[in-house]
BAVEXBA-251490 format. One record per residue (C-alpha): residue number from 0; residue in one letter; x, y, z. Coordinates in steps of 0.02 Angstrom, whole numbers. Last residue first. Layout:
residues N
+-----+--------+--------+--------+--------+
: num : residu :   east :  north :     up :
+-----+--------+--------+--------+--------+
: NUM :      A :      X :      Y :      Z :
...
+-----+--------+--------+--------+--------+
END
This chain:
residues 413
+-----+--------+--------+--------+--------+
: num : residu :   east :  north :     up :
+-----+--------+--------+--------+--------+
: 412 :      X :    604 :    370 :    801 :
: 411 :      X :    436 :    309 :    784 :
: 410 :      X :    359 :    124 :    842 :
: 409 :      X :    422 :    118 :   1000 :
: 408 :      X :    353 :    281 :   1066 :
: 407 :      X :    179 :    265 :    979 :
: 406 :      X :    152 :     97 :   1068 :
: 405 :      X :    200 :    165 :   1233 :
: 404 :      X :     85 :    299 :   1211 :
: 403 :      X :    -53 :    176 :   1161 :
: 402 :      X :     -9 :     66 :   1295 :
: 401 :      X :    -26 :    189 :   1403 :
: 400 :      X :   -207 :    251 :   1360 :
: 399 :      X :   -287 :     45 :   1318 :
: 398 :      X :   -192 :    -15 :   1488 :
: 397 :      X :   -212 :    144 :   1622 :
: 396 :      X :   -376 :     82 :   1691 :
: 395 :      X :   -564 :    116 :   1683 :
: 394 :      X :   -660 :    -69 :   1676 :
: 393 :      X :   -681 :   -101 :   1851 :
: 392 :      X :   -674 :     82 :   1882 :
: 391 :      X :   -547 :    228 :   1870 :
: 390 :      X :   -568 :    385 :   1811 :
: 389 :      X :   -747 :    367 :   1831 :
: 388 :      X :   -924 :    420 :   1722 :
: 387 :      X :   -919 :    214 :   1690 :
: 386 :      X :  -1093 :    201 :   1810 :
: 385 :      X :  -1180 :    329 :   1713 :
: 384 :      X :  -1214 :    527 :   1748 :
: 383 :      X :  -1120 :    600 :   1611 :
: 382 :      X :  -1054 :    585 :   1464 :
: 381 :      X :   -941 :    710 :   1422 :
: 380 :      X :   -949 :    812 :   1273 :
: 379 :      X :   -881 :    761 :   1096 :
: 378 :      X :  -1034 :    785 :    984 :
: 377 :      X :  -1061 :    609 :    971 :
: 376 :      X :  -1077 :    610 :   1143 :
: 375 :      X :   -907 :    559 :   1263 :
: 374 :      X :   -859 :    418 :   1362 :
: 373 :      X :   -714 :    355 :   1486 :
: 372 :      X :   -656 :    544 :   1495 :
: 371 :      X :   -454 :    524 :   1534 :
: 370 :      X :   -325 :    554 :   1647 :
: 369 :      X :   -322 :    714 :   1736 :
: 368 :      X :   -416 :    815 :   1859 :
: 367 :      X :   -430 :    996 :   1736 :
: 366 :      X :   -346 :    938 :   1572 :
: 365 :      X :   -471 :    786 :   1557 :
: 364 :      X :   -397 :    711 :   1418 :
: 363 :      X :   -533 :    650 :   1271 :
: 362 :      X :   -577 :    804 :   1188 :
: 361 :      X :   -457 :    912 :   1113 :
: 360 :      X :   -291 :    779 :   1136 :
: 359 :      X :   -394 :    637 :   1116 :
: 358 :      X :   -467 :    715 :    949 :
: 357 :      X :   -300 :    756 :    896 :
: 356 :      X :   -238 :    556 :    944 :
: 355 :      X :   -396 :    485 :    824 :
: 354 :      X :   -338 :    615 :    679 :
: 353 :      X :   -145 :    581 :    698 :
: 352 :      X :   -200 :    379 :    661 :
: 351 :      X :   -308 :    434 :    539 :
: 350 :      X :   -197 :    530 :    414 :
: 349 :      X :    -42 :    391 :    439 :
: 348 :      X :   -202 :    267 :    415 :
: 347 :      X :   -255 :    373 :    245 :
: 346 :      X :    -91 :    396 :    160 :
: 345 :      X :    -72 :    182 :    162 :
: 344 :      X :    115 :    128 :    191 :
: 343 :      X :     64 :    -39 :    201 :
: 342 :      X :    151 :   -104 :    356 :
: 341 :      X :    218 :     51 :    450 :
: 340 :      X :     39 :    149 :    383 :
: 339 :      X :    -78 :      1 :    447 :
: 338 :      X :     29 :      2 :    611 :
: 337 :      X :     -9 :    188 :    639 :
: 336 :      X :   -210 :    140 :    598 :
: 335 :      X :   -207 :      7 :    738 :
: 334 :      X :    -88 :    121 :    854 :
: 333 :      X :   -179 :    268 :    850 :
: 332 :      X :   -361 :    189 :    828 :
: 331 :      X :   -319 :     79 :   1003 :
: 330 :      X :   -310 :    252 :   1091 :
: 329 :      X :   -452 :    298 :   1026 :
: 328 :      X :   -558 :    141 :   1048 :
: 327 :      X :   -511 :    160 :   1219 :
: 326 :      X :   -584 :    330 :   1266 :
: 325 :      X :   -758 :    302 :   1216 :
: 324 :      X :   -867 :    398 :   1098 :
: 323 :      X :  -1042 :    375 :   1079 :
: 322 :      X :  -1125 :    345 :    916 :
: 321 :      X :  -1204 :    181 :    934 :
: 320 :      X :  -1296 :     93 :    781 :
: 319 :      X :  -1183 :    142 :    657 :
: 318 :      X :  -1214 :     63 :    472 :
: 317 :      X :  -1292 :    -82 :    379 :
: 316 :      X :  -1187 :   -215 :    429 :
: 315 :      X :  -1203 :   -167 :    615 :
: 314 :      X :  -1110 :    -28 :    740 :
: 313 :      X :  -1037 :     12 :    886 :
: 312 :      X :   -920 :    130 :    983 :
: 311 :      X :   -882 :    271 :    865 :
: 310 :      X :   -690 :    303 :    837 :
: 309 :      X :   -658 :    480 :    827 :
: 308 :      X :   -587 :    586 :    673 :
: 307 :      X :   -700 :    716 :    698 :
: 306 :      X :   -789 :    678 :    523 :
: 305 :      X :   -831 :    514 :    613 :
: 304 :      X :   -747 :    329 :    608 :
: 303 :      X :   -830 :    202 :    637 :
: 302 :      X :   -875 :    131 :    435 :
: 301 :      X :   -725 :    180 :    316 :
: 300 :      X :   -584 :    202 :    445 :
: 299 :      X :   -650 :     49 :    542 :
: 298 :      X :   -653 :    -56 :    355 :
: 297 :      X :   -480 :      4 :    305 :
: 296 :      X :   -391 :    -40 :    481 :
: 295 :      X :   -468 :   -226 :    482 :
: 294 :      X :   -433 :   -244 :    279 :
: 293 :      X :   -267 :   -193 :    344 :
: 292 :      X :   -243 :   -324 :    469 :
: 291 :      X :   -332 :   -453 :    372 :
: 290 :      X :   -203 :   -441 :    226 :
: 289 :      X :    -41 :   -487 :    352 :
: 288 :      X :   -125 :   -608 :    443 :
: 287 :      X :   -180 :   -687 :    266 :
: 286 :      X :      5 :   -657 :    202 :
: 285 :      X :     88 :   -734 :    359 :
: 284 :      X :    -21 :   -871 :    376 :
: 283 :      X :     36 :   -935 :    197 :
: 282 :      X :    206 :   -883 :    221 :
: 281 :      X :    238 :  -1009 :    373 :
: 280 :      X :    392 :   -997 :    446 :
: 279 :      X :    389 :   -971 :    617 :
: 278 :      X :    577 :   -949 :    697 :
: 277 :      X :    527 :   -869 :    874 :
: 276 :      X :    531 :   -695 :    776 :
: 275 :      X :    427 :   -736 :    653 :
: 274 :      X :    295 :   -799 :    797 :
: 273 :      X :    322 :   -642 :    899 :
: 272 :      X :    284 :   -543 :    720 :
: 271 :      X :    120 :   -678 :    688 :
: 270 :      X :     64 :   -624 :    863 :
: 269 :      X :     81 :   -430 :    831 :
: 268 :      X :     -4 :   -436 :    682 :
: 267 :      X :   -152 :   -515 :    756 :
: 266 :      X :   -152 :   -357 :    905 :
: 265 :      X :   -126 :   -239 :    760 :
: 264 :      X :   -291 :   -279 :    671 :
: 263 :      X :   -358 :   -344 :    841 :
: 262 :      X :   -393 :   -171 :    927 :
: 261 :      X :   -446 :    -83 :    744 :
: 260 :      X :   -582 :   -218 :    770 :
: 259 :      X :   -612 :   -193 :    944 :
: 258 :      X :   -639 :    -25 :    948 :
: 257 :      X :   -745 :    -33 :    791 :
: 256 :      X :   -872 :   -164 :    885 :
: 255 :      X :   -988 :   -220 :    755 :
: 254 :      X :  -1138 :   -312 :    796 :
: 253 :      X :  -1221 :   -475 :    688 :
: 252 :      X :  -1244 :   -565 :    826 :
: 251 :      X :  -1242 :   -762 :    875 :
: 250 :      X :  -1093 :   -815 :    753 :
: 249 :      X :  -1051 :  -1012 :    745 :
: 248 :      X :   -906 :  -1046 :    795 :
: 247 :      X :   -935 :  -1232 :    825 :
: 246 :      X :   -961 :  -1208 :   1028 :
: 245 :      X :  -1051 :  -1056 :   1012 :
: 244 :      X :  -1016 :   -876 :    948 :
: 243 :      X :  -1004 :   -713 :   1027 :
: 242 :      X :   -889 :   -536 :    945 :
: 241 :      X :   -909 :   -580 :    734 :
: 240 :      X :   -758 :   -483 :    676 :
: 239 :      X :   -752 :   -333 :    556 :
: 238 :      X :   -698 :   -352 :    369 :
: 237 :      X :   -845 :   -269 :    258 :
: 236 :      X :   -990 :   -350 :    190 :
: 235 :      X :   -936 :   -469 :    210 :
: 234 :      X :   -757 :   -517 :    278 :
: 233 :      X :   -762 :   -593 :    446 :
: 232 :      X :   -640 :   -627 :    567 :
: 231 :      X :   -671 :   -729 :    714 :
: 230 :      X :   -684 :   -895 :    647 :
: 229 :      X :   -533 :   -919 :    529 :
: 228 :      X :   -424 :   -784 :    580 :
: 227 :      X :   -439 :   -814 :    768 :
: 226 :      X :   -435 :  -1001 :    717 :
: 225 :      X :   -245 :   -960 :    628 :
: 224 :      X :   -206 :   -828 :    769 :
: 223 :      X :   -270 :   -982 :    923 :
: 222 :      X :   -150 :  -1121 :    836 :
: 221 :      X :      7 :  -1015 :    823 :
: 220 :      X :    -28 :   -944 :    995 :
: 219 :      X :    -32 :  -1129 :   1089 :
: 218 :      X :    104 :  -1175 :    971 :
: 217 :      X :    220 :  -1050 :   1028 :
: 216 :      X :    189 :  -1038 :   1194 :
: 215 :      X :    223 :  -1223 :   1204 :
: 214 :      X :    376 :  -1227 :   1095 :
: 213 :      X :    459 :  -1069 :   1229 :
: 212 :      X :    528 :   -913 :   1186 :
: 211 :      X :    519 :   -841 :   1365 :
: 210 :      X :    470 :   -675 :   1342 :
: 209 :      X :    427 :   -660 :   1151 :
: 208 :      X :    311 :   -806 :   1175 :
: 207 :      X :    238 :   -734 :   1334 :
: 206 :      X :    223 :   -576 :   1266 :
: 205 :      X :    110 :   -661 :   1110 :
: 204 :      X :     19 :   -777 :   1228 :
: 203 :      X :    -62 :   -640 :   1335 :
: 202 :      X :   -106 :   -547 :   1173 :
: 201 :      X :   -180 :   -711 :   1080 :
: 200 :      X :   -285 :   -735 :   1263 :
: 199 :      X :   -349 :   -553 :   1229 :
: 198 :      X :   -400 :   -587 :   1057 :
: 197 :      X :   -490 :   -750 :   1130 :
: 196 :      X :   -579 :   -653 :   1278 :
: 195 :      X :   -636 :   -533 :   1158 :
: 194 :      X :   -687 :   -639 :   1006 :
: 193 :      X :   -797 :   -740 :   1128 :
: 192 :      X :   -834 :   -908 :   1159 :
: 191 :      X :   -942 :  -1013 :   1262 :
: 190 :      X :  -1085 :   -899 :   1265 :
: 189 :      X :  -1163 :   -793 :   1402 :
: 188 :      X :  -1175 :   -630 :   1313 :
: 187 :      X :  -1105 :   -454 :   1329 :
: 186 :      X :  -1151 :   -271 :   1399 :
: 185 :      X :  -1181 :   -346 :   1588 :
: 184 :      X :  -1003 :   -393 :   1594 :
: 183 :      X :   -881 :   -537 :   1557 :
: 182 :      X :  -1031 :   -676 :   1520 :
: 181 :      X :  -1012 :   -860 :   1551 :
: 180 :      X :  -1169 :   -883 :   1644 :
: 179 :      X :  -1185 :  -1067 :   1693 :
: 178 :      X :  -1016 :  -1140 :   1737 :
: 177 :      X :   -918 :  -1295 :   1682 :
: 176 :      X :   -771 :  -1338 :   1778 :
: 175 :      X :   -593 :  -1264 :   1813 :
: 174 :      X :   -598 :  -1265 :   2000 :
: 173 :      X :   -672 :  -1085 :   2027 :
: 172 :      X :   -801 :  -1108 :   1886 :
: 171 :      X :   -756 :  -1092 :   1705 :
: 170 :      X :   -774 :   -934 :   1589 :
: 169 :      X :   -749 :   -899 :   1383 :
: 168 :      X :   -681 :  -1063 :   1299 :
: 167 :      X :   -536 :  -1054 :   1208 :
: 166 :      X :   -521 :  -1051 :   1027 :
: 165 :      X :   -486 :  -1219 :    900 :
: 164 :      X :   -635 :  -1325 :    859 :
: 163 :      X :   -573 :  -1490 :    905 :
: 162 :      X :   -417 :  -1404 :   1037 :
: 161 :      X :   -534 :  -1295 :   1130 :
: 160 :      X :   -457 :  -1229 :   1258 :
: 159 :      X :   -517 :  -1182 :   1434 :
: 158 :      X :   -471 :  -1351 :   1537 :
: 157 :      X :   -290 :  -1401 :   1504 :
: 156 :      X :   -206 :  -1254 :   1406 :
: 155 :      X :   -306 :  -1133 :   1516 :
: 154 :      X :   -234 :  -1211 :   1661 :
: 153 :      X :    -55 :  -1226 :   1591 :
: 152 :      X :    -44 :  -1048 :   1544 :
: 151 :      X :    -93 :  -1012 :   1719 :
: 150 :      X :     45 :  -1105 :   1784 :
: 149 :      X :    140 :  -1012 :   1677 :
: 148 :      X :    105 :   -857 :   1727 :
: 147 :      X :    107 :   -909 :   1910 :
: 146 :      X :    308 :   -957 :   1880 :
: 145 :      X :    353 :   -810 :   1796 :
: 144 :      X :    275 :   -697 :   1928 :
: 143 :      X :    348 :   -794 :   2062 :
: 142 :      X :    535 :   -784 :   1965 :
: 141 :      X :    530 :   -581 :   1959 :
: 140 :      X :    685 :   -553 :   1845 :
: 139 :      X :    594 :   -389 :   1847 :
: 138 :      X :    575 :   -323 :   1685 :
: 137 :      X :    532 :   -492 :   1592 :
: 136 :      X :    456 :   -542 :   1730 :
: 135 :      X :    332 :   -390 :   1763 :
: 134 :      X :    278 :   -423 :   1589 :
: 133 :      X :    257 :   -597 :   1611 :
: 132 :      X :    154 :   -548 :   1756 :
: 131 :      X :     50 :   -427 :   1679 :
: 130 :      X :    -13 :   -534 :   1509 :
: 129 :      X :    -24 :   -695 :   1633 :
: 128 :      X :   -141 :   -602 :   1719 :
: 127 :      X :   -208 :   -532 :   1577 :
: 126 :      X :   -254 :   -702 :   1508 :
: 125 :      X :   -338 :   -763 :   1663 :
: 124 :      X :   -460 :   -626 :   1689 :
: 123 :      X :   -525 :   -644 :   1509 :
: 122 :      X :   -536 :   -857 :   1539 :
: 121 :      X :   -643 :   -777 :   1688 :
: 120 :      X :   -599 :   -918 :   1803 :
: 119 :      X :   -771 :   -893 :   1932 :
: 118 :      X :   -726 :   -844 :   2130 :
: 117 :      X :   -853 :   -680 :   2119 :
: 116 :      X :   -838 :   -581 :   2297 :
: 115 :      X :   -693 :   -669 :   2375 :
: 114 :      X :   -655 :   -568 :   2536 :
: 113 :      X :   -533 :   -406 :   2532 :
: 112 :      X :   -646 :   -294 :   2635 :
: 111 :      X :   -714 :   -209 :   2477 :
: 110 :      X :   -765 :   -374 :   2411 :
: 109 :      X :   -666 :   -458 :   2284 :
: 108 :      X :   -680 :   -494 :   2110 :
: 107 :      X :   -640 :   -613 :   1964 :
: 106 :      X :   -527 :   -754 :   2060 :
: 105 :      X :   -350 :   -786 :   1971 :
: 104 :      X :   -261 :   -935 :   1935 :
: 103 :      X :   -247 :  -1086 :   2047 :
: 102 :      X :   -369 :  -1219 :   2120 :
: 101 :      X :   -329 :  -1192 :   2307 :
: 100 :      X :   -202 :  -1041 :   2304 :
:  99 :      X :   -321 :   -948 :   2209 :
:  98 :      X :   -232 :   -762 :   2184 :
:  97 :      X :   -328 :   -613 :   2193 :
:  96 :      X :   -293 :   -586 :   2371 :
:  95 :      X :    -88 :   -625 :   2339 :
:  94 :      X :    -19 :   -664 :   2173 :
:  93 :      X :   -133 :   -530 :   2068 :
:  92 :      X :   -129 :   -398 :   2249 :
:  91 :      X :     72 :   -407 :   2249 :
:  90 :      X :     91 :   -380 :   2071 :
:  89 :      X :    -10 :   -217 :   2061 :
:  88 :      X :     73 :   -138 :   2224 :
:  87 :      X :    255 :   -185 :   2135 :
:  86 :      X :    190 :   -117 :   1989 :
:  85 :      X :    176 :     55 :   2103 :
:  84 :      X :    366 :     62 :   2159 :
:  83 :      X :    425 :    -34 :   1993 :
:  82 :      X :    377 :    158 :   1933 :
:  81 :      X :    476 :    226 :   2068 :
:  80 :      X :    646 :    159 :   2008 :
:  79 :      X :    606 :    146 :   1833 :
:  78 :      X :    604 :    313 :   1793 :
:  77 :      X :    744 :    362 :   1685 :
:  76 :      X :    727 :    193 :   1635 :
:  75 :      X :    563 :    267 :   1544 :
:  74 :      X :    532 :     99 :   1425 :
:  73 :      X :    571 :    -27 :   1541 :
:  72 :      X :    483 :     72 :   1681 :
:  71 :      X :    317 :     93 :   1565 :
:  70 :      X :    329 :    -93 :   1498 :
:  69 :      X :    300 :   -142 :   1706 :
:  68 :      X :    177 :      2 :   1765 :
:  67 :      X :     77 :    -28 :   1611 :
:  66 :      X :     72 :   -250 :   1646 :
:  65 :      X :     40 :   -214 :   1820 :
:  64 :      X :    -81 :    -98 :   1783 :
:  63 :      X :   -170 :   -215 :   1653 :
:  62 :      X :   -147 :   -346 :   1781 :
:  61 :      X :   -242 :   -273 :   1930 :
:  60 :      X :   -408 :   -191 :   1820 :
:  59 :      X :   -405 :   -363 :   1779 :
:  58 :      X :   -410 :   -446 :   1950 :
:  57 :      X :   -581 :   -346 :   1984 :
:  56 :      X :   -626 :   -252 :   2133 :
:  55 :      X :   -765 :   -215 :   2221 :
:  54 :      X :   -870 :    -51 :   2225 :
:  53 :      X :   -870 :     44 :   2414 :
:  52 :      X :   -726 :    130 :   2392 :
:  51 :      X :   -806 :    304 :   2320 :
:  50 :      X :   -668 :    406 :   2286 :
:  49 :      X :   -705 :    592 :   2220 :
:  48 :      X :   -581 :    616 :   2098 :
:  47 :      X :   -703 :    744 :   1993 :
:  46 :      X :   -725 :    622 :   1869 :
:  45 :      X :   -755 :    475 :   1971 :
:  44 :      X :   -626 :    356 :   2073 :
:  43 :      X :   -689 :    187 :   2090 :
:  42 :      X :   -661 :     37 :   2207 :
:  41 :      X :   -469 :    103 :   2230 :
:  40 :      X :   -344 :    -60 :   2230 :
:  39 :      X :   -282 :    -97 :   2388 :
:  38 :      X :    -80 :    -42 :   2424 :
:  37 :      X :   -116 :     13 :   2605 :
:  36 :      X :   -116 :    204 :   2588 :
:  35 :      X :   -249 :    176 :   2451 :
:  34 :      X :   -214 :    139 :   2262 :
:  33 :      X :   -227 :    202 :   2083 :
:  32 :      X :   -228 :    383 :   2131 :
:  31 :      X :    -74 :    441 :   2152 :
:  30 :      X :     22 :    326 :   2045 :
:  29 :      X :   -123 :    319 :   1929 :
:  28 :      X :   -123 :    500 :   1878 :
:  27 :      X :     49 :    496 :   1888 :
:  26 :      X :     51 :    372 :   1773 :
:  25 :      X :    -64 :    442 :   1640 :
:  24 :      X :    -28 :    635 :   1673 :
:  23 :      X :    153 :    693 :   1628 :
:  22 :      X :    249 :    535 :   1566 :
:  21 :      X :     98 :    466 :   1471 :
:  20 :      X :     30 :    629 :   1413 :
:  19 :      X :    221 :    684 :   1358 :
:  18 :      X :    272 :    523 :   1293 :
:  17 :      X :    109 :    530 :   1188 :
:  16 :      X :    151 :    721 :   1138 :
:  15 :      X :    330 :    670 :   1069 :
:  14 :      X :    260 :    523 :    977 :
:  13 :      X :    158 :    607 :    888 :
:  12 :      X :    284 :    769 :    832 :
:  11 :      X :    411 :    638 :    780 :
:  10 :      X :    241 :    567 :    681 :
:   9 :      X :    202 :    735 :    613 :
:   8 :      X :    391 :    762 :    535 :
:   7 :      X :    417 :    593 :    467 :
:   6 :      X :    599 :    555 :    442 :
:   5 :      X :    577 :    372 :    522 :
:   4 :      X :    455 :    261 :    560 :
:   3 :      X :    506 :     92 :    637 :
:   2 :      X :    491 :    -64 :    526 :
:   1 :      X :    337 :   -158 :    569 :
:   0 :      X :    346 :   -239 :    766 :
+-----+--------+--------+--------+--------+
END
């Protein structure tokens, strides 16, 4: 992590309000929400915390709260006790109905009654598991968790990455073969490679590097943060990265994702910081990881961001092509452009990062039911009636909201 902030009035003042929205709404929120009487997952829980538990549910929405629940009671000792109380739900479900105990790693969905409902190895799916469990380890002592994360790691080493071209691969069937349609969701494409599923595999490998410090998670995310910034990243006409490619990297859109790309400007950083700290020396890759990270932070601020200080959703070379507003690139613009400023020391990220959390603050928490809004209009009002108007969904969890609050604690004093 970049030197810690210090002696900076409107950062103490940051990190004060994300500990309060994080100790005072995220997690209860989820606490009391997140699950049934029985410790299953909610199907979805909309605005107005009507439940409707007829949706499935998706391993991922499993490990990011695992993952929260777990940094969140190593962070807040104070606590701890109860918050292990609700990871513990989390953890159970990833190594017990999610869990594959023919082939290994996680399935994608189940049915409302528990029953596999999509049985693919989401490379996506894969990576936060290990993500949440190596989390839970570190906090726990939990030796299942640590053994299923690396047993994972293992799996993906063998059958989803690339290691001509460099990457990993985006989905394989249940036992680790090829599959037809490779896409994560309905918004993205069916290609053997994505920047998302690789940036999130980078993130995965990064905790579990600083976890464990083992070689092999080591040079598994040395390897993948050189291709990422080989492949991924692109420079013209402005640094962004290319989202879908195919087997030789080979771009298939031309769309910008701003949430992503202030997403991965911290999230590279990040890796080369777990690989300093594991012993890496390697000044070339530190100074290009190091360079891409701001030019990542400078280009969002300068193309996706609006005069409200919110991060728009999407856009192409020549400009936004999708104005809405959703919750996670905000919380990702705090910490991308608050990393900018601890590593550069750049006016205009400290300005932007306390502009992205003012405009979650006025328009993003929902101060009447909690949590937050998934989306907003450009003009900052709710988006209504679409599947993602929830509180919680297949995609709606506490990872992108607490992790930014968690991020904001550590990094100020």
């Amino acid at each position: 992590m970049p030197e810690i902030v210090v002696g900076d009035d409107a950062l103490t003042e940051l990190a004060r309000r994300a500990r309060a929205e994080l100790v005072d709404d995220i997690l209860p929120f989820w606490m009391k929400h997140g699950f049934d009487g029985a410790g299953w997952l909610r199907g979805a829980v909309l605005d107005d915390l009507e439940i409707d538990d007829s949706r499935p549910r998706h391993a991922v929405i499993a490990a990011r709260t695992l993952w929260t629940f777990a940094v969140a009671a190593r962070d807040l000792p104070e606590l701890r006790d109860e918050l292990l109380g609700t990871g513990a739900l989390a953890r159970d479900l990833l190594l017990g109905d999610f869990w594959d105990a023919t082939h290994g790693g996680v399935y994608w969905s189940l049915n409302p009654d528990r029953t596999v409902a999509e049985d693919r190895k989401q490379i996506y799916a894969q990576a936060f598991a290990i993500y949440g469990l190596t989390q839970w380890y570190e906090v726990t002592g939990d030796e299942e968790a640590h053994g299923a994360a690396w047993r994972m790691f293992e799996m993906l080493e063998a059958y989803a990455r690339d290691r001509v071209r460099g990457g990993y691969l985006e989905a394989l069937s249940r036992s680790w073969g090829p599959l037809g349609d490779t896409a994560l969701s309905a918004r993205d494409l069916s290609v053997p490679k994505s920047m998302n599923t690789n940036l999130h595999v980078l993130e995965a490998y990064t905790t579990l590097l600083r976890v464990t410090h083992e070689s092999r998670a080591q040079e598994a995310l040395q390897e993948l943060l050189a291709a990422a910034l080989e492949h991924i990243v692109e420079l013209a006409p402005f640094a962004h990265c290319n989202l879908f490619f195919d087997m030789e990297w080979t771009s298939q859109v031309d769309t910008v994702s701003y949430g992503h790309d202030i997403e991965a400007s911290w999230l590279l950083w990040d890796a080369w910081e777990a690989l300093a700290l594991a012993g890496v020396e390697d000044r070339a890759l530190e100074e290009r990881t190091r360079s891409i990270a701001l030019l990542l932070a400078e280009a969002v601020r300068a193309h996706g961001v609006d005069a409200d200080g919110a991060v728009m959703y999407e856009g192409a070379p020549n400009g936004v092509v999708n104005d809405t507003k959703h919750w996670w690139p905000q919380a990702e613009g705090v910490v991308g452009w608050l990393n900018a400023f601890q590593i550069a020391g750049r006016p205009e990220d400290h300005a932007a990062a306390l502009a992205a959390w003012a405009f979650i603050e006025d328009k993003v928490i929902d101060r009447e039911h909690g949590e937050w809004f998934a989306e907003l209009n450009r003009d900052g009002t709710v988006r209504r009636g679409i599947a993602e108007d929830v509180k919680i969904g297949p995609w709606k969890c506490p990872y992108h909201n607490a992790r930014a609050c968690l991020e904001v604690m550590r990094r100020v004093a």
